[in-house]
N, C-alpha and C positions, 0 to 999 in steps of 0.2 A: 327642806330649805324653802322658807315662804319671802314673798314680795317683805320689803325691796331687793330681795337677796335672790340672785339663780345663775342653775349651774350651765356654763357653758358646755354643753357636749363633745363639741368635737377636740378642747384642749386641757379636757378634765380638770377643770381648776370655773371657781362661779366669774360671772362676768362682773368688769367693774360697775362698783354700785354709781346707779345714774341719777336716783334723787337726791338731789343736792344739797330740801330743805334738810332731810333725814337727816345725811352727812355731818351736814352744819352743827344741826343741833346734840348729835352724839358726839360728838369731838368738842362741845361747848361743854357739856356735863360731865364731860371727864377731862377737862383742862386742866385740872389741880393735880393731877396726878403726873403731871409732866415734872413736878417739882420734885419730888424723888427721884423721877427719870434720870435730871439734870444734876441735883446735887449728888448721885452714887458715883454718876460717868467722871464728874470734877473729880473724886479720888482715885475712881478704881480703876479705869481708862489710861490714866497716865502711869499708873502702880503695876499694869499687865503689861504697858510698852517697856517699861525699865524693866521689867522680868523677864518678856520674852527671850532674850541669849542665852539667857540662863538656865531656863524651862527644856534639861531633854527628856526623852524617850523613858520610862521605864520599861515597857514589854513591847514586845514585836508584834503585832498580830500577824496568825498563819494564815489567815483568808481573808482578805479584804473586800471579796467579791460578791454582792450581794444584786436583786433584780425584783423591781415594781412587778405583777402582774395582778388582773383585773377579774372579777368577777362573771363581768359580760363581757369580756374579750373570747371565748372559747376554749373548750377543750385542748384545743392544739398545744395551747399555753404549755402542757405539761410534757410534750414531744418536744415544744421548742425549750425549754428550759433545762430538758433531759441531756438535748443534744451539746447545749452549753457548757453543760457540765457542772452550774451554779447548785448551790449547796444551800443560799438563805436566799429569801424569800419574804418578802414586803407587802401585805395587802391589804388598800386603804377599806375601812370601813365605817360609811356615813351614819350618825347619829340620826342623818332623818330619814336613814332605809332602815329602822328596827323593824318594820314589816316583815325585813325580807333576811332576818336574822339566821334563820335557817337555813337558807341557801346559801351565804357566808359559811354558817357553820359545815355546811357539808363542802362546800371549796378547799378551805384550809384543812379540814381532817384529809383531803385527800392527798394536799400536799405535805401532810405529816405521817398520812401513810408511804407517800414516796420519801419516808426520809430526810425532806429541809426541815429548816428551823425557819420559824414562820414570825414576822415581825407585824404589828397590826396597829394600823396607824387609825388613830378614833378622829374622826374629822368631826370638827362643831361646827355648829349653826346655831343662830342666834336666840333658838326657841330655847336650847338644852343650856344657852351661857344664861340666860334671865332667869329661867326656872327651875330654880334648885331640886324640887320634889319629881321632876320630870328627869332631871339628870342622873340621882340618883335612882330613880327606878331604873333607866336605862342602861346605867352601868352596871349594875347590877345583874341585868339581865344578861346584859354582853361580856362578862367575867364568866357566870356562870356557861353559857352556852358555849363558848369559845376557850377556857382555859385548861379544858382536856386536852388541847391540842399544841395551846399558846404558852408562852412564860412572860413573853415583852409585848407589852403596850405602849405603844406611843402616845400619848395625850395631846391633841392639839395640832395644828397643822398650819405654818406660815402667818404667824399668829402678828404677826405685826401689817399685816394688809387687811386693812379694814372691810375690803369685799368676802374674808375667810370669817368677819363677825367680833372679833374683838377690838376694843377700840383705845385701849391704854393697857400695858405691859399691871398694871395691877388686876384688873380685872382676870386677865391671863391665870395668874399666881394665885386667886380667889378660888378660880375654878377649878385648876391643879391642885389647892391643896384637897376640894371636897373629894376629887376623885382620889387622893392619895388616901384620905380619911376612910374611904369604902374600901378601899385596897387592904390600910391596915387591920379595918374591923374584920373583915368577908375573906378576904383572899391573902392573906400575908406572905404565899409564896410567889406572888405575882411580880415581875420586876417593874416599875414604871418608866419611863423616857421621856424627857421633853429639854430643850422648850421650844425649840424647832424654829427661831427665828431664821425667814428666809433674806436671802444675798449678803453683801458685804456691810449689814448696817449691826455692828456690835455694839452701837449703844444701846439696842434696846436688850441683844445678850446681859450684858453688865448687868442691867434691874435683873433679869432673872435669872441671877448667878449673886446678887449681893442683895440680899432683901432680908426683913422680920419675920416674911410668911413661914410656915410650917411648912416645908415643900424640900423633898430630895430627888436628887434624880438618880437612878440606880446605872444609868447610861446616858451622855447629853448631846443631843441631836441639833444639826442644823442642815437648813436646804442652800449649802454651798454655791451659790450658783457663780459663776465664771464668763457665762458667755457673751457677756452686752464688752466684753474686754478684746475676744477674740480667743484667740491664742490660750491657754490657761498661763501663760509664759508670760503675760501681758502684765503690767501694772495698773494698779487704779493707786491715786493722789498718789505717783510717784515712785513707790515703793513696794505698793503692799500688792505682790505678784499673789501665787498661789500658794505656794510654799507660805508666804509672811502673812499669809491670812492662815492659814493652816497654826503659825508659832503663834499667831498674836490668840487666837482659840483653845489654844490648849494653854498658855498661859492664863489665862482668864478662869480655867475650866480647873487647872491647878491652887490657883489661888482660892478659890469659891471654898466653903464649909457646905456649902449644898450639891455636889455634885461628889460620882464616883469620879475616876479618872478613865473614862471611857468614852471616846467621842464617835457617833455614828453622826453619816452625813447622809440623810437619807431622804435627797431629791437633789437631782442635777441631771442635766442632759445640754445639749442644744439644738435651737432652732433649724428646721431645716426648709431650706429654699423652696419656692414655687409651691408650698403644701396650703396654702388659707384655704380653706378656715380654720384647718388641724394645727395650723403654728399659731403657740402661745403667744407672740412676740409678733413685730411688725417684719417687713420682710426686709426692712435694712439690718437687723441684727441675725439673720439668717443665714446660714452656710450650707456648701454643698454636701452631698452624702461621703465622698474621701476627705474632705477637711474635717467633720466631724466625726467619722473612726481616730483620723490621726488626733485632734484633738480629745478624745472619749481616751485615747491608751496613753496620752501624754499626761493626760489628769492624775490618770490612777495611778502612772508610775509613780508623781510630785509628792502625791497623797502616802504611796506604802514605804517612800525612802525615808520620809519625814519618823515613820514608827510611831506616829501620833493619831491615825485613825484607825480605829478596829473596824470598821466596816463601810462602803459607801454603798446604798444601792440606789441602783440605777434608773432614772423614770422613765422611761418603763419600758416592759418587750416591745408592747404592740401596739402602738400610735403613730399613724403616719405625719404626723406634724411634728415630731421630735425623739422616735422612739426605735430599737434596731429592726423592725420590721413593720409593714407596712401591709395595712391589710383592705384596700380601697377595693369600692365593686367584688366586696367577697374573696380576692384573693388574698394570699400570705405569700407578701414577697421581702427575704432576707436581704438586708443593705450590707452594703459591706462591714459595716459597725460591729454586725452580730458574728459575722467571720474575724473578725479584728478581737471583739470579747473572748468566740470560743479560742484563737488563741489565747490569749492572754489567760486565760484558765489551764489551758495544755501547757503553756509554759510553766506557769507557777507549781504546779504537781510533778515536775520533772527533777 
């Protein structure tokens, strides 16, 4: 990841970008792409809300329970995730660590020697979205070194916040289909995922659910997030609780000719109190460590009644700003979340 773009450390997501002119000007050069944006949302937006009632469940999924962990978070990772008793397994891998592609690839074989199923989210940066012949070497690489292990790839990550590098939903859809193109020519048994728009903004879903590109999703991901509401119980403009964001995305995901019917939500957590500089978030949208276990099990109930999401996983074990355990000054200390999770696994297998 190079200037103006950099990763914040402590709440693993890049900081918001601060040059302004840059801003400016990339959001000037891709103005015209809002014109699609707007004319798809005018049909399809309204055509997913008169659907949603209508839109139920066809399969139940048997596990919903899925968990982020980190390359440089430690060994432990594999003790605490054992003790959880979690079966999938999320782990992001940056386009601009291909240096360090080997040490990924020896992380996740271990967790496929431990038996999960390992989901692997390809984070971009704006060297690998401009330059095509750098993207595909890179993918390439990262197929081959990692799909002894892997089946799913995530392509893409929060793709509608311009500090993640992309800056209109087409561009997104350019970039998705080359990697879909290397998938079909190199790797055809690889499943792909995307389009990973994160919180409650589905109109930029919609473009990447109703578009001309060549682009399928074999699974379609979003980073669900919940907590600027409170509660997951909570409504935003009125209505749309968790559950109604839940029906209004599988209607959308129903109606699409580009997607399977499989929705993974694959980043949510919340903010937790008193942690800056580890909390993503400012500390008014912040909560304490029991309101978010109780909020963390109220989610997932929403999520597995609904029968509309095969999997959520969780961001993440080990971050003290929003994650079920807390690893400050070298130690590992489990929040009640992580006790709240491994029930919530101990029940579901009963």
């Amino acid at each position: 990841m190079k200037a103006p773009f950099h990763w914040d450390g402590y709440s693993d997501q890049p900081y918001p970008l601060k040059d302004k002119r840059y801003k400016k000007t990339m959001r000037r050069r891709y103005l015209k792409d809002y014109l699609p944006l707007l004319a798809i949302n005018l049909l399809f937006y309204p055509l997913s809300l008169l659907a949603m009632p209508f839109m139920k469940s066809e399969t139940v999924a048997k596990d919903i329970y899925g968990m982020g962990v980190d390359l440089d978070k430690g060994h432990v990772q594999f003790d605490l995730i054992e003790e959880l008793g979690v079966e999938h397994i999320l782990v992001r891998v940056p386009l601009w660590e291909m240096a360090r592609i080997d040490a990924y690839r020896d992380f996740i074989r271990k967790w496929n020697a431990a038996g999960k199923t390992v989901l692997v989210n390809i984070l971009q940066d704006r060297e690998h979205i401009e330059d095509r012949m750098l993207l595909e070497k890179d993918i390439v690489l990262l197929f081959e070194k990692l799909s002894p292990f892997v089946s799913e790839f995530q392509a893409g990550n929060a793709i509608n916040r311009t500090k993640w590098g992309f800056f209109s939903m087409e561009e997104y859809l350019g970039w998705y289909a080359r990697i879909q193109q290397i998938r079909d020519r190199a790797f055809p048994r690889l499943k792909l995922v995307g389009s990973s728009v994160i919180d409650f903004e589905y109109h930029y879903t919609v473009r990447t659910l109703f578009n001309r590109y060549k682009v399928h999703y074999d699974a379609f991901s979003a980073l669900l997030y919940v907590d600027r509401r409170g509660a997951p119980q909570n409504a935003q403009m009125g209505i749309f609780d968790t559950k109604r964001k839940i029906d209004l995305l599988y209607a959308m995901v129903r109606l699409s000719p580009k997607s399977e019917n499989k929705i993974y939500i694959t980043e949510v957590n919340w903010p937790l109190s008193g942690t800056a500089p580890w909390a993503p978030t400012s500390e008014r949208e912040c909560v304490g460590e029991e309101a978010y276990a109780v909020f963390m099990k109220e989610y997932f109930e929403i999520a597995e009644k609904t029968g509309k999401i095969a999997r959520i996983y969780w961001h993440q074990l080990i971050a003290p700003g929003y994650g079920l355990v807390d690893n400050r000054d070298g130690k590992i200390r489990k929040t009640e979340a992580f006790y709240r999770f491994k029930e919530m696994i101990q029940h579901k297998e009963r």
